[in-house]
C-alpha positions in Angstrom: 42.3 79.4 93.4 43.0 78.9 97.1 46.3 78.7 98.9 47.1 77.3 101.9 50.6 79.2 103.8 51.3 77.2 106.9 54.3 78.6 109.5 55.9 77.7 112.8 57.6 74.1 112.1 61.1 73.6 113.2 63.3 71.8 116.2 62.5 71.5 119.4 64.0 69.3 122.1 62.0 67.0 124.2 59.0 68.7 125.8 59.0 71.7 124.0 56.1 73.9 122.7 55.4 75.0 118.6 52.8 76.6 117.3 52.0 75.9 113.7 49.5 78.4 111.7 47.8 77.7 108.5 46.1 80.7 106.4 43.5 80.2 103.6 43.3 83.3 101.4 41.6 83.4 97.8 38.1 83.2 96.6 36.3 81.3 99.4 32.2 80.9 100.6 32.5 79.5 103.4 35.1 77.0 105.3 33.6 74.0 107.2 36.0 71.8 108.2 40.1 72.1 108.7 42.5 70.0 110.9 46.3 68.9 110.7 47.6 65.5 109.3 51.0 64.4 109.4 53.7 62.0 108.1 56.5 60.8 109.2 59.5 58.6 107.0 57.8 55.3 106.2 54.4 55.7 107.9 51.2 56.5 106.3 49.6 60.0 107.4 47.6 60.4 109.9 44.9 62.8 111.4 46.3 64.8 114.3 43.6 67.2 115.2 40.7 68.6 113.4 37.6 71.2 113.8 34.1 69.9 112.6 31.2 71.6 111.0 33.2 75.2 112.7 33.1 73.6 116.4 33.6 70.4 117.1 37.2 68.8 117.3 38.8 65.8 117.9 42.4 64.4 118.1 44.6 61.6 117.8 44.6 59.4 121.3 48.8 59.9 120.2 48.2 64.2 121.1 45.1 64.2 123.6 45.7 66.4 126.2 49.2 67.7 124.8 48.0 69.3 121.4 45.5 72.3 120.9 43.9 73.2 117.5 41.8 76.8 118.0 40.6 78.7 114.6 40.8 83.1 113.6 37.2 82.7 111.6 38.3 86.1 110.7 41.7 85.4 109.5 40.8 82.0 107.6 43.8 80.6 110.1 43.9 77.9 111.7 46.7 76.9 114.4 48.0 74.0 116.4 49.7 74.5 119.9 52.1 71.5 120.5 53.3 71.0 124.2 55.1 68.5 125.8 56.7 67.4 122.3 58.3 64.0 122.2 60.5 62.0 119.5 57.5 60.2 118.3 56.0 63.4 117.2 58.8 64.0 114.7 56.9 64.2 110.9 56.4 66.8 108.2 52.5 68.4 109.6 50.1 69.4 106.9 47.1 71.5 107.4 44.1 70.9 105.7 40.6 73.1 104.9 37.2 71.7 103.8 36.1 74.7 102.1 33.9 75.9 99.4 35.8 77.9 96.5 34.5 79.8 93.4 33.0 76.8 91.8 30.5 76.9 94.4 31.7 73.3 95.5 33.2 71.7 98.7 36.9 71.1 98.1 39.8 69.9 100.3 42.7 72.0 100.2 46.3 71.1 101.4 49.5 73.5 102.8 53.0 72.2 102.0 53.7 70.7 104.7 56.0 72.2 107.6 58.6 69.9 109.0 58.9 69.0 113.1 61.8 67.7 114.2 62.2 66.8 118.0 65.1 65.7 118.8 68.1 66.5 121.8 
């Protein structure tokens, strides 16, 4: 079975900087996609940022040029740095991997969730 562990949500005022992580460990071939959703109270989630096929990524227009997902192949992590934070951004962030586990299929996986607050 594979887990997802994410880290690094929390409150920040008004143009500040997180960094969330996300590690993948248990039985797993090979990882092809993974990216960050998130929700906030009363809104449907949303894609954030994501890597495709191991290299390409894309982002919401809301985080283009603010937000910056990067990857540890290595480490089965992926992170997201968040600058220049504003209100709007508040939402509980979940990662997500498309992966291929023991049963030799694709699966999506899901963290917890971590929760951003920004607020003064």
């Amino acid at each position: 079975q594979v887990q997802l562990v994410e880290s690094g949500g929390g409150l920040v005022q008004p143009g500040g900087s997180l960094r969330l992580s996300c590690a993948a460990s248990g039985i797993i071939f090979s990882i092809s996609d993974m990216g960050w959703y998130r929700q906030a109270p009363g809104k449907q989630r949303e894609l954030v940022a994501s890597i495709i096929s191991g290299s390409i990524t894309k982002y919401a227009d809301s985080v283009k040029g603010r937000f910056t997902i990067s990857k540890d192949n290595a480490k089965n992590t992926v992170y997201m740095q968040m600058n220049s934070l504003k209100p709007e951004d508040t939402a509980v962030y979940y990662c997500w991997f498309g992966l291929r586990d023991e049963s030799h299929r694709n699966r999506d996986y899901w963290g917890q969730g971590t929760q951003v607050t920004v607020s003064s």
